[in-house]
N, C-alpha and C positions, 0 to 999 in steps of 0.2 A: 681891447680893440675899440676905439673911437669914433667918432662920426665919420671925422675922414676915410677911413679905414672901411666904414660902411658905404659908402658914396664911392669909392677905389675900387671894393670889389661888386659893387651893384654896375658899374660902367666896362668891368671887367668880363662880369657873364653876361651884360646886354650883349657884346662880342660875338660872345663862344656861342653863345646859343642856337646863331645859324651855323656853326657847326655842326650840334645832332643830328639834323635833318638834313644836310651833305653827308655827312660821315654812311649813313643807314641810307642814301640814296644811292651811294655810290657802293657800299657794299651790296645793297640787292643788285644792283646791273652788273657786277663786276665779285662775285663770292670771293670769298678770301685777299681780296687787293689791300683792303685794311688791316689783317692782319700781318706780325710779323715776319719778312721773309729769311731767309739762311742767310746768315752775318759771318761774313769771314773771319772775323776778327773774334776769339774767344776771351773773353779776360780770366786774368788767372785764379783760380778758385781761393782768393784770400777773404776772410771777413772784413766787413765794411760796415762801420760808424758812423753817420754824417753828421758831421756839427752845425749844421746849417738848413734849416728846414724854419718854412712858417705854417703854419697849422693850425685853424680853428679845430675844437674839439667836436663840432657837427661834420667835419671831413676827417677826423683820425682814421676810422676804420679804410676809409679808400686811401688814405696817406698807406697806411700798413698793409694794402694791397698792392700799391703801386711799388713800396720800397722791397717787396719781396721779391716781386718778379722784375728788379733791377740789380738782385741782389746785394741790396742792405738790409743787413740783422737788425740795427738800430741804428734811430736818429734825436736829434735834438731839438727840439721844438723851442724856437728862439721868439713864440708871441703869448707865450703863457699867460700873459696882463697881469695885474695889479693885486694884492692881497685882498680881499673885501671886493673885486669886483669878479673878470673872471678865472682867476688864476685858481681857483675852488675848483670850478665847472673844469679847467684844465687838467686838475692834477687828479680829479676824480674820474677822468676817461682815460686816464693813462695808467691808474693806477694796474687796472686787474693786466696790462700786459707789462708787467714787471718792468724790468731794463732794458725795453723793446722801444722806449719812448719815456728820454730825459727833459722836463719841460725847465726852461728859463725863465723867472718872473720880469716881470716890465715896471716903469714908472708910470705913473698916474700925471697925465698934463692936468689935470682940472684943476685950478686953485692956480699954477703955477704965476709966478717962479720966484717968491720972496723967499724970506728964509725960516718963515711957517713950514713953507712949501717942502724945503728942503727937512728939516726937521720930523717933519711927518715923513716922507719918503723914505730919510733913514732906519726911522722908527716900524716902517710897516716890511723892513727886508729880513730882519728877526722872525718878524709871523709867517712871512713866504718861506724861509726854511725850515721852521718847523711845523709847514704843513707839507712840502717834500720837495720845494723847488732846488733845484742843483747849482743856480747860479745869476744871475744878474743881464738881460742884454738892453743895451743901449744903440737900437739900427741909428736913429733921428733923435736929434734934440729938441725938447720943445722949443718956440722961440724963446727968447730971453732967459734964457734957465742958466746960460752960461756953467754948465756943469765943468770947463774943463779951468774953472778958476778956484780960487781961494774959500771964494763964497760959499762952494760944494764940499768943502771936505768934511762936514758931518758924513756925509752921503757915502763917502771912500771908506772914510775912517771903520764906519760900521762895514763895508765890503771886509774890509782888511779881516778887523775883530771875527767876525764869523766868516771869514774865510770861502769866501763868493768868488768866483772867477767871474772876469764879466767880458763880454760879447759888445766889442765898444764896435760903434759904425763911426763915419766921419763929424765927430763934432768939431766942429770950431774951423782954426785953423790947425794946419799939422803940427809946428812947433808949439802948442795948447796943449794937444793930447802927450808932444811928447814928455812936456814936462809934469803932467798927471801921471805919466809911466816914472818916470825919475820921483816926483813925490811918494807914492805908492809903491816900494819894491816888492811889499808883503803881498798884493794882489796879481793874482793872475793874470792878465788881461789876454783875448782875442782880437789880435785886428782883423776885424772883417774884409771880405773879400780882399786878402793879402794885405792887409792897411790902406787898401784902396788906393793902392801906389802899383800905375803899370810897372815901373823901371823896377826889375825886380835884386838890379845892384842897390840902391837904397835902401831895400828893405834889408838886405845883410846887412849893412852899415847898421843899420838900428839896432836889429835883433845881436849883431857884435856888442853893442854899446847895453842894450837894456836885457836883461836876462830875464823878466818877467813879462816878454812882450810873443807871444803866440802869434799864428797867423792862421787861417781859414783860406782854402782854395776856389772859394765859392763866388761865381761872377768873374774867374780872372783865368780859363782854360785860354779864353783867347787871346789873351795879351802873353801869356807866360810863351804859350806855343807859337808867338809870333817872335821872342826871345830868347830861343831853345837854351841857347850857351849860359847865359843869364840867367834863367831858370832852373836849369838844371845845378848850378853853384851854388845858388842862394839858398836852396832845398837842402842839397847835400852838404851843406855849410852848418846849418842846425836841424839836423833832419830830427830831432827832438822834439819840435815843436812847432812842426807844420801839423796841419790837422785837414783831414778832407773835409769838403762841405759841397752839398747841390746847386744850393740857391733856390730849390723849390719852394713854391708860396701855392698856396692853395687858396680858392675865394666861394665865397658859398653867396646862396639869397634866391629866393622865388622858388625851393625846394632844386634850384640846380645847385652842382658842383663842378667846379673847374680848378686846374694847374696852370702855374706858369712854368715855365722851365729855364732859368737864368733871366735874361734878356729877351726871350722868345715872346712870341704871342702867346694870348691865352687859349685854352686847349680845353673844353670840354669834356668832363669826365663817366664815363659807366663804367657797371661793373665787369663787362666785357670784354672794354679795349684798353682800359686804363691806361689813356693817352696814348695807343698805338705807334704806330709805327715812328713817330716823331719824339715821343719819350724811350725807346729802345734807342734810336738814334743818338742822343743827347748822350746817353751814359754810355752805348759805344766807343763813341769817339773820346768821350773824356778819358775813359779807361786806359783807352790805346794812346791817348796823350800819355799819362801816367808810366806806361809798362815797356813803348816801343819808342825805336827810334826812327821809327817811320817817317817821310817826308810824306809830304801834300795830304795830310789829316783834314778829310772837311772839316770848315769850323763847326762847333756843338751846337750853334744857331742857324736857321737858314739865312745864306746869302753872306753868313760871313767868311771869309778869306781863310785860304785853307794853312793849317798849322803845320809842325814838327812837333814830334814825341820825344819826351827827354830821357824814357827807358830806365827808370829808375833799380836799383838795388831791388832783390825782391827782400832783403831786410829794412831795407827801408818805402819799401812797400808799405810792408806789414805793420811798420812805427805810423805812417801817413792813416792806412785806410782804418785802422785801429787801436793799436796801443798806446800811440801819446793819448788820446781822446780817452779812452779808458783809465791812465795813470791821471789825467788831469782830472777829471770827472769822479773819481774814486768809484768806476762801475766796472762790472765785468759783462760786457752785450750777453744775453743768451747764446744767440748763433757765434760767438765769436771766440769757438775755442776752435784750436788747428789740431 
């Protein structure tokens, strides 16, 4: 985690902050209005993996509160940082909860982006997996790092060799990344939040064409459920290797703790409400996206436009909310036996 990263979540809980003091003002006048009320809508009692989660290790323990009572066994901590910096501090607070919490290592911008730079980065992806990181994510490029060129394939090469799946976000431009997928068949790749491609016929077309190419549902409930037909094909088309994800990001500083929830605002967090009524919300409706063919789904965010449910297979439920992520991962979650 970087400066920026510091100055993001210090502007993030300046926010939330005057949320405590609503939240606790409007529960005393109003008892229970905060809490969650009777949700029509049940989801199906399947295990759930998220591959998509950001997590400092000073928020894990309320991360692992939050993910319970949204019912995920486990998730993947996609900010784990850098070998030598905090990816130590990461793998050291996840450790004692077993396979309850997969962390992914990061690149290190400082120095960047010669091909010292690159050189070392290769070099320090060895020591992150042998201190227990599962895999490689890449959200933002640093500037000039050009990772999806020529100049990075020390960088691949060593994913490839030790066998790193990597959690790529939008670098470059799209036909960059897609031919780092075509150079690289031996890596796994995850395109985040669906490749970051609303049209969710495109992204078949790719996942047709590259067989090492994953995708993550994380930040794209509303575009899919605004695509129901579209969605529902491109899913069931390789339903191997979609993978669920939150998008949850958690931000700490001044002894506070806060969530974000996709695209949402940020949320203020206790040990109480653990994001109340508006984190229940969010994985409702995602769920019921997922399971139903329900029309007029509010969107998972407030104020966004209401979706369709693509009601998927409950075997490929099960492939989405768990087993590819597990076969890919090489883990078996705790809670995620049937």
């Amino acid at each position: 985690m970087g400066r920026a990263s510091a100055v993001v979540a210090a502007l993030c809980l300046g926010a939330i902050a005057l949320a405590l003091g609503a939240t606790r003002a409007v529960e005393r006048a109003h008892p229970g209005i905060t809490r969650p009320e009777q949700e029509g809508f049940a989801p199906l009692r399947i295990p759930k993996l998220d591959v998509h989660q950001q997590v400092g290790h000073a928020t894990l323990d309320m991360a692992l509160q939050v993910a319970q009572v949204s019912g995920i066994g486990a998730f993947v901590n996609l900010s784990g940082g850098a070998e030598g910096g905090e990816l130590e501090a990461q793998l050291a607070a996840a450790r004692p909860r077993e396979n309850r919490v997969i962390v992914f290592m990061n690149l290190d911008a400082e120095g960047c982006c010669g091909d010292r730079w690159i050189a070392r980065e290769a070099a320090r992806l060895a020591r992150g997996k042998a201190l227990g990181a599962r895999g490689l994510a890449i959200l933002s490029e640093p500037p000039g790092a050009g990772l999806t060129s020529e100049r990075a394939e020390p960088l691949w090469e060593a994913c490839a060799a030790l066998g790193l799946p990597v959690a790529l976000g939008e670098l470059g431009l799209p036909e960059g990344r897609v031919r780092l997928l075509e150079r690289h068949p031996r890596i796994d790749f995850i395109g985040t939040r669906f490749w970051g491609e609303p049209d969710p016929a495109k992204v078949t077309r790719l996942m047709d064409r590259l067989p090492n190419l994953w995708v993550d549902t994380a930040g794209r409930v509303q575009d899919l459920g605004s695509r129901r037909d579209a969605a529902r094909q491109a899913i069931l088309a390789h339903p191997d290797r979609v993978l669920f994800g939150s998008d949850l990001r958690y931000v700490e500083g001044s002894g506070r703790q806060g969530i974000i929830l996709g695209a949402g605002a940020p949320i203020l967090l206790d040990s109480k409400l653990l994001g109340g009524e508006e984190r229940r919300r969010f994985f409702a409706r995602a769920f019921r996206f997922f399971e139903t063919r329900d029309a007029g789904i509010p969107g998972p965010g407030e104020g966004d436009a209401s979706i369709a449910g693509i009601g998927l297979p409950r075997d490929v439920l099960r492939g989405i909310y768990h087993r590819n992520a597990e076969r890919l991962l090489g883990v078996r979650a705790p809670e995620a036996v049937e």
